[in-house]
N, C-alpha and C positions, 0 to 999 in steps of 0.2 A: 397392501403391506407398507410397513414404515419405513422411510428413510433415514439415512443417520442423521444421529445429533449432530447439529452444524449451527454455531453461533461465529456470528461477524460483527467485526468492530473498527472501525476508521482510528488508523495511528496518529498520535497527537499532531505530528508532522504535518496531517494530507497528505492525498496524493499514492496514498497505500493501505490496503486492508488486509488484516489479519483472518485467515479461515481457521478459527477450532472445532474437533469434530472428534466423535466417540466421547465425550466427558473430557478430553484434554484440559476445558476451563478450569474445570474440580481439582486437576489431579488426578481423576480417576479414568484412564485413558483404558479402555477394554472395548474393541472392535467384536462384534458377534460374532460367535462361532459359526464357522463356515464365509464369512466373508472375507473372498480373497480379492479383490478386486475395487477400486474406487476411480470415479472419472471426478472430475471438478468442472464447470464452465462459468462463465458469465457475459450476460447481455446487460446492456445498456437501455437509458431512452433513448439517445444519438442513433440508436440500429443496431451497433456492432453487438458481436458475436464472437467467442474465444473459447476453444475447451484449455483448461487451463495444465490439466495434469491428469494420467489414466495411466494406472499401475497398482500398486499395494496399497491397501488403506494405512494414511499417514493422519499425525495427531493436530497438523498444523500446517498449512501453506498462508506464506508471505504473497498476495498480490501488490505488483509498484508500478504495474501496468501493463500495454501492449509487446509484446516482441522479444525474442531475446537477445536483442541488441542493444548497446550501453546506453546507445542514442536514441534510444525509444523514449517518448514521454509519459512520466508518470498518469494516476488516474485525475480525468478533469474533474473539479468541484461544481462545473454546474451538469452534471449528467448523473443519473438516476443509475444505480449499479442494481442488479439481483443475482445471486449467485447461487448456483446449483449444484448437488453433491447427489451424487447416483450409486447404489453401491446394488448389491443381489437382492436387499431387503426392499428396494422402493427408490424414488428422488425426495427431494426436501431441498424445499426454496427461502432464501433470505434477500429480503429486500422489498422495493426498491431502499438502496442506501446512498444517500449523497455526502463525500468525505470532503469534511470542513476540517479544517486546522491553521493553525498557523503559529508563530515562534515571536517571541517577541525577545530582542537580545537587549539588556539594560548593562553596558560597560560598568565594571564594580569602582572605576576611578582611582583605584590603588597607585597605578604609572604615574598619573595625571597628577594625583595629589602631591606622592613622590617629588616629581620635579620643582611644584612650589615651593613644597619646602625645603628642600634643598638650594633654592636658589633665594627665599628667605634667611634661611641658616650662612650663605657665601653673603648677603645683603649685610647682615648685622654683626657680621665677625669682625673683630679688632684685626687689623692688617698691620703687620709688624712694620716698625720703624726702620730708616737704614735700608730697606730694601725696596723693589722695581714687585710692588705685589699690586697691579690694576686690579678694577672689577672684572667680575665673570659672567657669564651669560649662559644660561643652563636650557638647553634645546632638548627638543626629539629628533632635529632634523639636523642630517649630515648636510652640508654646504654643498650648494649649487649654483653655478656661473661666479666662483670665487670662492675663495675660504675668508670668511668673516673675520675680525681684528681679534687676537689671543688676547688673554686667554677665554674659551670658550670652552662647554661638559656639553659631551653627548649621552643621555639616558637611551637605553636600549632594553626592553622584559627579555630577555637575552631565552628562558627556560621554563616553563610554566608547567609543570609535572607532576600527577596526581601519587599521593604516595601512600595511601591505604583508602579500604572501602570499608564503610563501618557495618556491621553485620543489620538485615533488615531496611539498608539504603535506599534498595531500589522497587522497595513494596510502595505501590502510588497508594498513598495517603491521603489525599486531601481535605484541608480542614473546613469550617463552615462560610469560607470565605473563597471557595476552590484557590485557595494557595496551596503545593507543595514543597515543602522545603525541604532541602538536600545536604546534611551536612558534608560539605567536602574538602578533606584531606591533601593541602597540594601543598607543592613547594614553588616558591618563586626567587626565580635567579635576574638581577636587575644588573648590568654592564655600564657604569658609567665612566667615560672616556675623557679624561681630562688633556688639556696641549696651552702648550703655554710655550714664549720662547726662551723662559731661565728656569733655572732646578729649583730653586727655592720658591720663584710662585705657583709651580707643578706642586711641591711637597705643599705647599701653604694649603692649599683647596683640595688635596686627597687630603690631609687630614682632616680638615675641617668638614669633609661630606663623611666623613668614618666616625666623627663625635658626633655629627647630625644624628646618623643612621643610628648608633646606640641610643641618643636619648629619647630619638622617636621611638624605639623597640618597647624600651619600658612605659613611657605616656602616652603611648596613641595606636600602636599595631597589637600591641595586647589588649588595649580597650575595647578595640573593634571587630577584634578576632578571637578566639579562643587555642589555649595549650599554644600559645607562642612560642619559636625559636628561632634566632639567630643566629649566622656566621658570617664573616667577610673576608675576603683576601684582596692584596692587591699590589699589580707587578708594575715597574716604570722602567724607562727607557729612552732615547735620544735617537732623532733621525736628524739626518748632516750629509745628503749625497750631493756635494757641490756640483759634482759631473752631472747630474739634473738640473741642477739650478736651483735648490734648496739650499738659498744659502742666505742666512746663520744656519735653516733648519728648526727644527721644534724639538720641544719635551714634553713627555708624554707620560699618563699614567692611567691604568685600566682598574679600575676598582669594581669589584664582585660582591653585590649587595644577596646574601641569599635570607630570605623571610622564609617559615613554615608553620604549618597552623592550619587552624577552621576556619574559613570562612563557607558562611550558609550558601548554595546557590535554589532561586525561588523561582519554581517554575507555576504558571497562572493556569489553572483548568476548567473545561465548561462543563464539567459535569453537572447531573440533576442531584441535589446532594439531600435526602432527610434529615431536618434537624430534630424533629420530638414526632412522637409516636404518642397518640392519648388511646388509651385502651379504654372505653367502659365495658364495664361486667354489668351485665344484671342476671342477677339469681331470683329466678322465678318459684315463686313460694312450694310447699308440696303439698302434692293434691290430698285434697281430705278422703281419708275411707270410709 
């Protein structure tokens, strides 16, 4: 007798295999009349031994490994997996299968860039006469073992929020190159914290990173990205606790860079991919009568 349809397939991730079973791959999930009943297991090369799940015939189980504790470790990549599906009709074996994967993270440099120019854009600004407006120093890093000479910007990606999914996103595509590309929807919220110890060089360099941030929008985050928008806001303020020992104290201004838009994300696949298919026909003459 036959066993169920059972196809497995290693998550791009490692470390986890997907069981489909009855046509769930298709879409076409129909368990056979009269079967109530479905066990799962799997063995390894290593030795081990797991029934994985025995109850109702289900279209789908996630394996991520031994146990059902958090701290169990997922499945190892160099061990031989085969896995077994047993229902009233028969068993049906997959495998051995050894789950390779792995993730490869490339930073899009958007922050990174960010801060150059923005510390380009405070570089080559005309600094008004008549007043105490020093250079700035434009960081990712809040001060440690002292606060560094004002005025200094802190850049922080404060919100990085996906804000629609385009229909047909998450169908793996892969082109002839196994790239996948992802068009994604996000919003990015950038916090940059300016301190300085007078109101006027506070006011000098939020403006100046608020003309930055527009001109960049129009020449450079629309070029690189698609359906571009912008907004910004930004609140200032004075600290003066002399009872601390903050004394003069600083001024301060928090400016809220928010960007929205496409930017692609491209994820790298191993699959076995067909590029061309040659068909020949040959038409064999008809036989003479």
């Amino acid at each position: 007798m036959a066993g169920p349809p059972l196809t497995v397939s290693s998550l791009p991730i490692g470390g986890a295999a997907l069981l489909q079973l009855y046509g769930a791959e298709s879409g076409a999930y129909a368990p056979p009349s009269g079967v109530v009943t479905l066990t799962l297991s799997r063995t390894g090369s290593d030795g081990s031994s797991v029934t994985l799940y025995a109850g109702a015939p289900v279209p789908l189980w996630v394996d991520p490994g031994d146990g059902p504790s958090f701290s169990s470790q997922p499945l190892s990549p160099a061990v031989g997996y085969t896995w077994t599906a047993t229902d009233s009709g028969g068993a049906t074996q997959a495998g051995p299968i050894t789950l390779t994967g792995s993730i490869v993270t490339v930073p899009d440099g958007l922050t990174q860039l960010l801060i150059r120019l923005l510390q380009a854009a405070a570089d080559n600004a005309q600094r008004p006469s008549g007043t105490v407006v020093n250079p700035v120093r434009v960081t990712t890093k809040m001060p440690s073992g002292g606060w560094p000479a004002t005025p200094f910007a802190v850049v922080n990606l404060s919100l990085f929020q996906q804000e629609d999914t385009a229909i047909g996103q998450d169908v793996l595509v892969p082109v002839a190159d196994n790239t996948w590309t992802l068009p994604g929807w996000a919003k990015r919220v950038w916090t940059i914290s300016v301190f300085s110890q007078n109101a006027d060089e506070r006011d000098f360099y939020r403006d100046t990173f608020l003309i930055a941030f527009r001109a960049l929008k129009a020449t450079l985050f629309s070029q690189i990205g698609q359906n571009i928008r912008h907004r910004y806001q930004a609140t200032s303020g004075t600290t003066g606790d002399e009872w601390l020992g903050q004394a003069p104290g600083f001024y301060w201004s928090d400016v809220m860079f928010e960007l929205e838009g496409v930017f692609d994300v491209t994820i790298l696949t191993g699959f076995g991919l067909i590029e061309t298919i040659d068909v020949n026909v040959v038409v064999q003459p008809a036989a003479s009568v």
